[in-house]
MDAnalysis code that builds the backbone (N, CA, C; Angstrom):
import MDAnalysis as mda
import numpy as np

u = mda.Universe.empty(378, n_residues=126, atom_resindex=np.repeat(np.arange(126), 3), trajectory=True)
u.add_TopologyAttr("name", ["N", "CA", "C"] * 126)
u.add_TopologyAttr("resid", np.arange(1, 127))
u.add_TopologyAttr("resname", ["UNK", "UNK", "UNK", "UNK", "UNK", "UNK", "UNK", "UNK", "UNK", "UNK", "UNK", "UNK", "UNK", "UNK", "UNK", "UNK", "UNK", "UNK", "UNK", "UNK", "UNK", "UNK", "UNK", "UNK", "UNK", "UNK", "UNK", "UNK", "UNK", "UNK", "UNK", "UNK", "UNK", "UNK", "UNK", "UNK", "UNK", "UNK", "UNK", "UNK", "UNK", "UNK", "UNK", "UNK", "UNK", "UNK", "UNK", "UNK", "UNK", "UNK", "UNK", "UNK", "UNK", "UNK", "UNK", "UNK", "UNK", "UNK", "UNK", "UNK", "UNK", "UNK", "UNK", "UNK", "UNK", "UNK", "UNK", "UNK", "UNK", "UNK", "UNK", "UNK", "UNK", "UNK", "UNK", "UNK", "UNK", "UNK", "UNK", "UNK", "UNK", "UNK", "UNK", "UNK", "UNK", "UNK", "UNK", "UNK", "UNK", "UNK", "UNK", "UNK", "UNK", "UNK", "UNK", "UNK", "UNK", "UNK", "UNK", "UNK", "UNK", "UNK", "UNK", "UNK", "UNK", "UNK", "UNK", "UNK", "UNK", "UNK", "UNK", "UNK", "UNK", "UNK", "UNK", "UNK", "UNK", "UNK", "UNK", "UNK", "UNK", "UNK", "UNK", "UNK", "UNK", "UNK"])
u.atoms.positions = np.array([
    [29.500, -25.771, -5.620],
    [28.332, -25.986, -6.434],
    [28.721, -26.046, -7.910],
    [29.703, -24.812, -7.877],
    [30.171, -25.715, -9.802],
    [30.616, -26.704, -10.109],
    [31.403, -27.049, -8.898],
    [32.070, -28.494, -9.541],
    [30.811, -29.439, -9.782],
    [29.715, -29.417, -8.899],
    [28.701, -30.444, -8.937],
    [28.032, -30.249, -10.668],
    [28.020, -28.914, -10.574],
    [26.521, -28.620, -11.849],
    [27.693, -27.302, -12.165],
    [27.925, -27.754, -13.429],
    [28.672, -26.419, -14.324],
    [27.789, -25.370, -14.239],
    [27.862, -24.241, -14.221],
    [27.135, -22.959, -14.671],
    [25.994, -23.331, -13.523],
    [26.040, -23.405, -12.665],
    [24.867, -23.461, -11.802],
    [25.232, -22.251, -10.834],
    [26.189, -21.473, -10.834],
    [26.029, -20.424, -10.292],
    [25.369, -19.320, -11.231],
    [25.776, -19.280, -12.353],
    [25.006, -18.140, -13.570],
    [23.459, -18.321, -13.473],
    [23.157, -19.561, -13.592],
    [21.915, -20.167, -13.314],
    [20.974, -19.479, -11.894],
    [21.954, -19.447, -10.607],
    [21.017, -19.224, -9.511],
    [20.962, -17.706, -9.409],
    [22.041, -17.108, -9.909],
    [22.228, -15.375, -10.457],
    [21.045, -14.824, -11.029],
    [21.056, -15.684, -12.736],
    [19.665, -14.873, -13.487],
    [18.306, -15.357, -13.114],
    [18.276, -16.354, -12.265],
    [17.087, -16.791, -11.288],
    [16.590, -15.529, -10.861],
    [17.542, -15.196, -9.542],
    [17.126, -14.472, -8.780],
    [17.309, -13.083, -9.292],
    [17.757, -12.580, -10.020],
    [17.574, -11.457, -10.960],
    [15.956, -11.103, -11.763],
    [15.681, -12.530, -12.441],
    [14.547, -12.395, -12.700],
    [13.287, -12.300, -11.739],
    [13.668, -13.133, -10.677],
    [12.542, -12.578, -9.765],
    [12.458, -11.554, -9.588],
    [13.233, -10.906, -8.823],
    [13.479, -9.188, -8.439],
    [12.760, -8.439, -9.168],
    [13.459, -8.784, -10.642],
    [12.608, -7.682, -11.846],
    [10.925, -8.127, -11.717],
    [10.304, -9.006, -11.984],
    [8.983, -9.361, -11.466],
    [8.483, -8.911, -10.095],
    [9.149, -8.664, -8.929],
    [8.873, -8.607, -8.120],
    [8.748, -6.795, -8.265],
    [9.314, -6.673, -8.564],
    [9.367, -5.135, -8.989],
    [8.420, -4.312, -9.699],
    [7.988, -5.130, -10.488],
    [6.774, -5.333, -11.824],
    [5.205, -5.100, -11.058],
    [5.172, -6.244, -10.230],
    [4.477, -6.440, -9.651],
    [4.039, -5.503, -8.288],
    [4.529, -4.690, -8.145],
    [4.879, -4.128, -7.087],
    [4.404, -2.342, -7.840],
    [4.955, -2.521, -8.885],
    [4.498, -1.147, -9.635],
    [3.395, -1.211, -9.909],
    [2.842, -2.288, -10.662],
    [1.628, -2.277, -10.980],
    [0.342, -2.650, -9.493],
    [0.826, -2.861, -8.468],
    [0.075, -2.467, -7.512],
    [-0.071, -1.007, -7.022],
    [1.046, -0.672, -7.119],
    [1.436, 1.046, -6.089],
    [0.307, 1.657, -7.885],
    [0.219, 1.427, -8.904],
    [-0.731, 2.014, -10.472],
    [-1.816, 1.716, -9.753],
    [-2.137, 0.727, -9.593],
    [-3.710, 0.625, -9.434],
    [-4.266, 0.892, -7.942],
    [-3.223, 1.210, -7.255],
    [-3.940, 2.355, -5.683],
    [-4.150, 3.546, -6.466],
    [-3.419, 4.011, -6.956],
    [-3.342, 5.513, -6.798],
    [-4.405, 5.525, -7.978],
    [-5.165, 4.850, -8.851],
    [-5.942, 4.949, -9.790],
    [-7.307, 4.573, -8.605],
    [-7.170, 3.924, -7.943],
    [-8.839, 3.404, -6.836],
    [-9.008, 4.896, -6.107],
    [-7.779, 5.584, -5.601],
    [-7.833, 7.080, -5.302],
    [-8.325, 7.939, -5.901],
    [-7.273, 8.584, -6.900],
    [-8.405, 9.150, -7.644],
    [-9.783, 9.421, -8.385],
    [-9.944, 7.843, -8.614],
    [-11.399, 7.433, -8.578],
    [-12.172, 7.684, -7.329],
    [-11.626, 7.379, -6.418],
    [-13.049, 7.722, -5.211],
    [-12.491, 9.554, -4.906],
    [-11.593, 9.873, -4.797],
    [-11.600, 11.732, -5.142],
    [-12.443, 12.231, -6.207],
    [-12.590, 11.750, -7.137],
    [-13.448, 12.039, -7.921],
    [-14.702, 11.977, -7.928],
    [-15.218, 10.830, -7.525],
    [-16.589, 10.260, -7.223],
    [-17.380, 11.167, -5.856],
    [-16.253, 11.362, -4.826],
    [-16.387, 12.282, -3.888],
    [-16.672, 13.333, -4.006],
    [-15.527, 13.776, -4.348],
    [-15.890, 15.531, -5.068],
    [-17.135, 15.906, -6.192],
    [-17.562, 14.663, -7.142],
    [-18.869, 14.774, -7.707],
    [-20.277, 14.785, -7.004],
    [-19.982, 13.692, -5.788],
    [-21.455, 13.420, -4.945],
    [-21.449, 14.722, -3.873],
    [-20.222, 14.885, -3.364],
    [-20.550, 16.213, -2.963],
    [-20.575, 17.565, -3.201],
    [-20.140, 17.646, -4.770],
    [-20.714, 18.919, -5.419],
    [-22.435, 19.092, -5.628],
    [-22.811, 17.430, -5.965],
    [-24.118, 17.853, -6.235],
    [-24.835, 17.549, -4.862],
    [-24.285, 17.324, -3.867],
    [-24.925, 17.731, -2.393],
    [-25.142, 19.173, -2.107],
    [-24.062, 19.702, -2.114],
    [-24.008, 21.416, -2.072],
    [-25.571, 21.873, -2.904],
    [-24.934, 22.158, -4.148],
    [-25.880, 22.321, -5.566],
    [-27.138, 22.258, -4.753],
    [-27.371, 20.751, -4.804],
    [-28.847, 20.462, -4.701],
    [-29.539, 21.142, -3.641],
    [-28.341, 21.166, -2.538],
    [-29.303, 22.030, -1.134],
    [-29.450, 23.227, -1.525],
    [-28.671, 24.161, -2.328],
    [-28.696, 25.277, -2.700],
    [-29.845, 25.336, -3.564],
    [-30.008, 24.752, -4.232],
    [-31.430, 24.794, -5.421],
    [-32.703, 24.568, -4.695],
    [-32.692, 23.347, -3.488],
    [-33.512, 23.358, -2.146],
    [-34.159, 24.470, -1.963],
    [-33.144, 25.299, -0.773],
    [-32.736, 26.604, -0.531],
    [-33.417, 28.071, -1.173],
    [-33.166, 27.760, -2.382],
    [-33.476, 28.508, -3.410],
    [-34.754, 28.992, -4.265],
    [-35.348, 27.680, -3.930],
    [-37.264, 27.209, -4.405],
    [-38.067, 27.458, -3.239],
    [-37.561, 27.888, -2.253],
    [-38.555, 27.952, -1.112],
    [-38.499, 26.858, 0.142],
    [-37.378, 26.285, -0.168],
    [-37.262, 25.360, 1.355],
    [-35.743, 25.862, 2.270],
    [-35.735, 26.758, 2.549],
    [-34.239, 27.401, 3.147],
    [-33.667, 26.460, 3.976],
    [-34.813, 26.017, 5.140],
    [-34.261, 25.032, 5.852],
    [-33.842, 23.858, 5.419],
    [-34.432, 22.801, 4.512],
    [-34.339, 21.734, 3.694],
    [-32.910, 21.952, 3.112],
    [-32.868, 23.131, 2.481],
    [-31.307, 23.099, 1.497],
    [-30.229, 23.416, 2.537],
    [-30.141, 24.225, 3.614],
    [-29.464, 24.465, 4.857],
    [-29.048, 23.094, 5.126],
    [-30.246, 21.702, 5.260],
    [-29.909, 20.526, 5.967],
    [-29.190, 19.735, 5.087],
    [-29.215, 20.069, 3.774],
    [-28.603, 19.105, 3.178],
    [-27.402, 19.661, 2.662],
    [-27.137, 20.756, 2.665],
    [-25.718, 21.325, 2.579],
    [-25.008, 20.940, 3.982],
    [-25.652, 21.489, 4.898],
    [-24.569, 20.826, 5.822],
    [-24.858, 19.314, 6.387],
    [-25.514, 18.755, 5.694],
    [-25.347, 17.090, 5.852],
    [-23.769, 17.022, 4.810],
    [-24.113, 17.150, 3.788],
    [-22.864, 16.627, 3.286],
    [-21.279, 17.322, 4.020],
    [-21.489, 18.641, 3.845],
    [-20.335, 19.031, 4.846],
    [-20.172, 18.106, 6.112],
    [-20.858, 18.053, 6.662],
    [-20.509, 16.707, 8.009],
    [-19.781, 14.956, 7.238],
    [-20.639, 14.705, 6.446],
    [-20.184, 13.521, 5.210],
    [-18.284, 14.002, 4.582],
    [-18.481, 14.820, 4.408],
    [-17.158, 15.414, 3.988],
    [-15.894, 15.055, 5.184],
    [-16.661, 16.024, 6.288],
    [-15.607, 16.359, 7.268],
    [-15.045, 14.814, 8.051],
    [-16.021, 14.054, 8.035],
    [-16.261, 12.777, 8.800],
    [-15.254, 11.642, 7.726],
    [-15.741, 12.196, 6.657],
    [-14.505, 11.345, 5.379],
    [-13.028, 11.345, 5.792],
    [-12.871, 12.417, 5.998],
    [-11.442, 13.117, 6.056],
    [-11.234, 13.053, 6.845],
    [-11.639, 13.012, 8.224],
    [-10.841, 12.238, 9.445],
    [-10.717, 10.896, 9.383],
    [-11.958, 10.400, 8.759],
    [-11.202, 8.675, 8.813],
    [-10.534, 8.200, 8.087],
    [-9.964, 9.508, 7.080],
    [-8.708, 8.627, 6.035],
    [-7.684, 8.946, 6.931],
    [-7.574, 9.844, 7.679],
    [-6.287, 10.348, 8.532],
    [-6.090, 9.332, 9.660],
    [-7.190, 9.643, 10.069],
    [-7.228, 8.138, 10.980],
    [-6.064, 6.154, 10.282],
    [-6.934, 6.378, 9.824],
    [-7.444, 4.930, 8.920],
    [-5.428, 5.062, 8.275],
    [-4.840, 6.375, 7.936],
    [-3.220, 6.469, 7.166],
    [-2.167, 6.385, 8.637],
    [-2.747, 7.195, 9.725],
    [-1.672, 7.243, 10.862],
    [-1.803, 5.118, 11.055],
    [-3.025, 4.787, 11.333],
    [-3.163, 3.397, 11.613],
    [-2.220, 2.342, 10.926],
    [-2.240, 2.581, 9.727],
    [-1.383, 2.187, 8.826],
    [0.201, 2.303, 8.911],
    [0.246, 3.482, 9.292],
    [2.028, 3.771, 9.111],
    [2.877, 3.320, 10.933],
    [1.383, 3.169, 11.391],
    [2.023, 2.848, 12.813],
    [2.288, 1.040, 12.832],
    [0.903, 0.807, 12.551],
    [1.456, -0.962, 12.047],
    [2.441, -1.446, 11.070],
    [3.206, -0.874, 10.462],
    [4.227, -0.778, 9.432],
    [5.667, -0.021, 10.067],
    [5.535, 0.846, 10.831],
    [6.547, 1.332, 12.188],
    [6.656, -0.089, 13.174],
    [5.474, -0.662, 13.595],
    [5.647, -1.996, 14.481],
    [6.037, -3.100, 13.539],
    [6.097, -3.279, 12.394],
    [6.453, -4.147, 12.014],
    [7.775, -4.486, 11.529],
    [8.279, -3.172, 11.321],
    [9.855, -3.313, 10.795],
    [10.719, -3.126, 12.301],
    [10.230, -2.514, 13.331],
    [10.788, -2.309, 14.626],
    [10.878, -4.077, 15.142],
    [9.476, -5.290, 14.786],
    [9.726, -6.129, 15.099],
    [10.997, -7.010, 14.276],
    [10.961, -6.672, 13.067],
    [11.904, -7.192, 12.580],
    [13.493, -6.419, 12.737],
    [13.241, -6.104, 13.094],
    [14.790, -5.027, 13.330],
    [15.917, -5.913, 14.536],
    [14.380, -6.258, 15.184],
    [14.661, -6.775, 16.702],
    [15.336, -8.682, 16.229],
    [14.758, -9.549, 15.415],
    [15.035, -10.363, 15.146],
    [16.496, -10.710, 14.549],
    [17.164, -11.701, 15.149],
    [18.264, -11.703, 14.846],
    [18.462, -12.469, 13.413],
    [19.085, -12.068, 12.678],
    [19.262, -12.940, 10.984],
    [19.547, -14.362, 11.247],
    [18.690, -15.166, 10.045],
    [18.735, -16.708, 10.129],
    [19.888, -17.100, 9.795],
    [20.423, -17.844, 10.539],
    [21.785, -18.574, 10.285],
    [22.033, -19.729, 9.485],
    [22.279, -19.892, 8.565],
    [22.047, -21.210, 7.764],
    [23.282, -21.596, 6.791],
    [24.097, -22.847, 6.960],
    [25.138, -22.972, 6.686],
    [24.984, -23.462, 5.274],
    [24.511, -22.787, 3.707],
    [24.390, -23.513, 2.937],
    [25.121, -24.991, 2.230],
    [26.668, -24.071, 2.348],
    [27.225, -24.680, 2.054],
    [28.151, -26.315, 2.356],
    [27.621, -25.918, 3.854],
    [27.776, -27.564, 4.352],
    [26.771, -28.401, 4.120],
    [25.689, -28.190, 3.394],
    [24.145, -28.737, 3.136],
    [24.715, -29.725, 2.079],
    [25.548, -28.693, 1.228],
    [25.581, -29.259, -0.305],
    [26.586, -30.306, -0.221],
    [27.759, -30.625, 0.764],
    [28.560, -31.575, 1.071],
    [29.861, -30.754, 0.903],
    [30.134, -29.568, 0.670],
    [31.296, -28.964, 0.801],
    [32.268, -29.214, 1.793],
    [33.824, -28.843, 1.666],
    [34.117, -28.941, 3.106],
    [34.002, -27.978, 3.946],
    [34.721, -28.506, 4.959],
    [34.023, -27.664, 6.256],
    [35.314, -26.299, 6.080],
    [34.881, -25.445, 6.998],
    [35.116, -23.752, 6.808],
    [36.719, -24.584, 7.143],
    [37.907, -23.574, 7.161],
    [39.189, -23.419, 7.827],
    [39.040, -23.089, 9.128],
    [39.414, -23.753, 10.164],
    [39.567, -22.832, 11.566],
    [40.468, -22.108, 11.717],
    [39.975, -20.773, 12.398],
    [40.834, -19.282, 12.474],
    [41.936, -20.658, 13.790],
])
């Protein structure tokens, strides 16, 4: 390939260098903005169900025992029901991501002779 195009190996080097670094980039700033949609809904969570508690308690508190009873443990059920389906919803995840690298594990690497593409000669026979 150099003889064809001088410096066309430096060329396909900082190519693919620069991708990587982008790819990398890109890749951070996804894994930033999960863990920011997380803590946002932990937050949002832990607010709607503080003032679930609260409110049944203040319920509770004015003369409806049963009323604030139901809505304290409504949200406790809302809570508990959350939190199994993220566990759920993370094993689901890590198992389709276990099947997916197991499928690729299994695949044999693409064989591709570049360099006879480009008109090179052919290999030496052992």
């Amino acid at each position: 390939m150099e003889r064809v195009v001088p410096g066309a190996a430096k060329l396909i080097l900082e190519s693919y260098l620069t991708q990587a670094s982008n790819r990398q980039n890109n890749e951070n700033k996804i894994v930033s903005a999960n863990i920011e949609a997380r803590t946002l809904g932990m937050k949002l969570g832990a607010t709607l169900s503080s003032l679930g508690i609260i409110g049944g308690c203040v319920v509770a508190a004015t003369g409806q025992p049963t009323a604030g009873v139901s809505i304290v443990a409504a949200t406790a059920v809302i809570l508990a029901t959350s939190f199994v389906k993220a566990l759920l919803d993370q094993g689901k995840d890590l198992a389709d991501k276990k099947s997916e690298m197991n499928k690729q594990a299994k695949q044999p690497p693409a064989k591709t002779d570049h360099f006879a593409e480009a008109g090179s000669p052919p290999k030496a026979k052992e």
